[in-house]
C-alpha positions as CSV (number, residue, x, y, z in Angstrom):
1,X,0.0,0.0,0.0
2,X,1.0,3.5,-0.7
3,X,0.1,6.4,1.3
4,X,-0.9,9.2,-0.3
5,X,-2.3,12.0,2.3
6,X,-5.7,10.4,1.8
7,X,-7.7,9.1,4.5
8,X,-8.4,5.7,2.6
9,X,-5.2,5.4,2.5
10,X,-4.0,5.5,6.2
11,X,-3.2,2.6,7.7
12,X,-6.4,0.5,9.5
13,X,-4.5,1.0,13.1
14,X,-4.8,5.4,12.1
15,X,-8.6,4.8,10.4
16,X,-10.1,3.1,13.7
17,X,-8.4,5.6,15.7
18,X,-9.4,8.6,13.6
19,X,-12.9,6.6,13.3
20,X,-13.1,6.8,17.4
21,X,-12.3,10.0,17.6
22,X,-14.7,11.4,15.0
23,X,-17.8,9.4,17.0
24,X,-16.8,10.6,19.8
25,X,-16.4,14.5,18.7
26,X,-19.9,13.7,17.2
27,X,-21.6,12.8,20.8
28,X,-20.1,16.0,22.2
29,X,-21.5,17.8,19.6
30,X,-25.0,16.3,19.6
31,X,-25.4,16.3,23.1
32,X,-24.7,20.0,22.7
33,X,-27.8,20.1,20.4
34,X,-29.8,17.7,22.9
35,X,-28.9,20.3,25.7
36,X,-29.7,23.2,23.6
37,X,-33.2,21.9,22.6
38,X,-33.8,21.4,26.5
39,X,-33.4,25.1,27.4
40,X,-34.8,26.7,23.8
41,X,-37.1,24.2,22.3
42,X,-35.1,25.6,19.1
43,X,-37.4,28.6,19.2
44,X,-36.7,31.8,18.6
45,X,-38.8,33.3,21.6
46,X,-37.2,30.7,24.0
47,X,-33.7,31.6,22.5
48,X,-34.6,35.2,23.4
49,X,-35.9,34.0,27.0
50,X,-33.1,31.7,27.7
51,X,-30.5,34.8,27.6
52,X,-32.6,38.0,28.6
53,X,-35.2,36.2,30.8
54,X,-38.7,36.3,31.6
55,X,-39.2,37.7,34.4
56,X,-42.1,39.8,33.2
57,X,-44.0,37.1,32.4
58,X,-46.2,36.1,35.8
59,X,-47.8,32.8,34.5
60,X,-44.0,31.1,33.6
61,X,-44.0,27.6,34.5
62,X,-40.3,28.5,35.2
63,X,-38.3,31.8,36.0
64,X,-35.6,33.0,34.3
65,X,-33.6,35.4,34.7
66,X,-31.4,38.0,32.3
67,X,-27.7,36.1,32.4
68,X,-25.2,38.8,33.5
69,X,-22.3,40.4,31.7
70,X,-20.0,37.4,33.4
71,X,-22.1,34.7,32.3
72,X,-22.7,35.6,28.7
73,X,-19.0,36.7,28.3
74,X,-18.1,32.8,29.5
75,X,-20.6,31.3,27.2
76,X,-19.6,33.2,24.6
77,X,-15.9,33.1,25.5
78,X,-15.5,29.2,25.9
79,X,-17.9,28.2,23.4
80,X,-16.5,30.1,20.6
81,X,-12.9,28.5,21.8
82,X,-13.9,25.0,21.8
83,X,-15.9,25.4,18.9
84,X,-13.0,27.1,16.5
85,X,-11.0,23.7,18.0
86,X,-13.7,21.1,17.1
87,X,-14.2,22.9,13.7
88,X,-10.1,23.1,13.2
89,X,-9.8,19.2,13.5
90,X,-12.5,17.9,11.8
91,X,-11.7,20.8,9.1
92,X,-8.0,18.7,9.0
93,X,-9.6,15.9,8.3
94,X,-12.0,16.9,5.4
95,X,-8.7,18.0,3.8
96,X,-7.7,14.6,3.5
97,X,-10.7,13.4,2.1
98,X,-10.8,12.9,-1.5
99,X,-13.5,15.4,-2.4
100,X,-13.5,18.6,-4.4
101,X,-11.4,21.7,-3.5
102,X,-14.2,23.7,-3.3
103,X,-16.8,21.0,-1.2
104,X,-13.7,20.9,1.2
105,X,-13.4,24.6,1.3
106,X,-17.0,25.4,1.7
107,X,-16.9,22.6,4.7
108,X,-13.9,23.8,6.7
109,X,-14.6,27.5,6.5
110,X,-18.2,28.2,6.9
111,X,-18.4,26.6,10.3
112,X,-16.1,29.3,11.7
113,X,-18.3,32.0,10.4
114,X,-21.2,29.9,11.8
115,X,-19.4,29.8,14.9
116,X,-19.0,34.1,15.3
117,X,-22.8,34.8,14.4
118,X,-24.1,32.0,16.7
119,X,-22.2,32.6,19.6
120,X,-21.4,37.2,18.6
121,X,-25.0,37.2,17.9
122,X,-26.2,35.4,21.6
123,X,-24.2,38.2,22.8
124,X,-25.9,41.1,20.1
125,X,-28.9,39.4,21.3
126,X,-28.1,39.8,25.0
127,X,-27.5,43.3,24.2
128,X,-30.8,44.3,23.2
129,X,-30.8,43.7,19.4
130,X,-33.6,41.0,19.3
131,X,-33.6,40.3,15.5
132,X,-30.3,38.4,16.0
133,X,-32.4,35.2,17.5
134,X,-33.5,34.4,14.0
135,X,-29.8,34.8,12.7
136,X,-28.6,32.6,15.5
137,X,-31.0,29.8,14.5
138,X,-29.9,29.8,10.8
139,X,-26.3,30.1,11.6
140,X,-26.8,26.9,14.0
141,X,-28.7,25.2,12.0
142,X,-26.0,25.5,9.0
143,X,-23.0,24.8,11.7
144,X,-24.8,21.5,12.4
145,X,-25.5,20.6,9.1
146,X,-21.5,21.3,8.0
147,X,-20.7,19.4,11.0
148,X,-22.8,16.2,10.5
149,X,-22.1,16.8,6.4
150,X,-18.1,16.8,7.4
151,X,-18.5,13.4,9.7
152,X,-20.1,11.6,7.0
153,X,-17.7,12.1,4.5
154,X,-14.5,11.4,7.0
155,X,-16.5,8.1,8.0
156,X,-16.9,7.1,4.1
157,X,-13.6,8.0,3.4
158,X,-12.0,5.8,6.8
159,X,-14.5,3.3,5.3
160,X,-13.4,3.3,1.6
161,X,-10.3,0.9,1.1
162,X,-7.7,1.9,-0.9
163,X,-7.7,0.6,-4.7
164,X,-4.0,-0.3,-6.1
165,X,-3.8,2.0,-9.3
């Protein structure tokens, strides 16, 4: 066998290992989405409620309360760090998946844009500017379909075994 750079070409020792890793990533990523559905419902009111509160509202089967300037500047802070991370590997990975240069560039960068208008515009939003709920929904919704895209294509490609040419 050669090696090429390809992931079909790595070794079955590096594709299992790459394989685990890329599950694993995906668990922490859709638990994220399992946690986020628990406090928003994926709706744009309950986003808005989740980060300014609703206090106002007397018949609330549960209270909430505007986050402060120290929470939202840790939620922003950490998630946008650990996000640029889990973007950054799995963007290594596309790269070595035989797929066009331009389906590999579309998957590697739009997640960090995703990334700065989910987690800037939960902080716009926080702010007062209450529009940015619905651009925080689109951006999420297209980070988690580059993300689940990007896994499926590393898996095939770990899966694929390599043809002598």
């Amino acid at each position: 066998m050669t090696y090429n750079g390809l992931l079909s070409t790595f070794p079955s020792e590096v594709k299992l290992f790459i394989g685990a890793f890329v599950v694993i990533l995906s668990i922490g990523f859709y638990t994220g989405l399992l946690f986020i559905n628990e406090t928003t419902e994926a709706k744009p009111a309950a986003i808005t409620e989740n980060y300014l509160g609703n206090e106002e509202d007397e018949n609330a089967d549960v209270m909430k309360f505007k986050k402060s300037k120290r929470e939202m500047l840790t939620t922003v802070h950490t998630h946008i760090l650990s996000m640029s991370f889990i973007f950054f590997l799995l963007g290594v990975l596309v790269w070595l998946t035989k797929l066009p240069k331009k389906l590999k560039l579309f998957l590697t960068m739009e997640p960090f844009l995703s990334v700065l208008l989910t987690f800037g515009g939960i902080y716009v939003l926080w702010c007062g500017i209450l529009w940015m709920k619905y651009v925080i929904m689109i951006s999420g919704i297209l980070m988690t379909t580059t993300f689940t895209a990007s896994v499926m294509l590393v898996l095939y490609q770990l899966c694929k075994k390599q043809t002598t040419a």
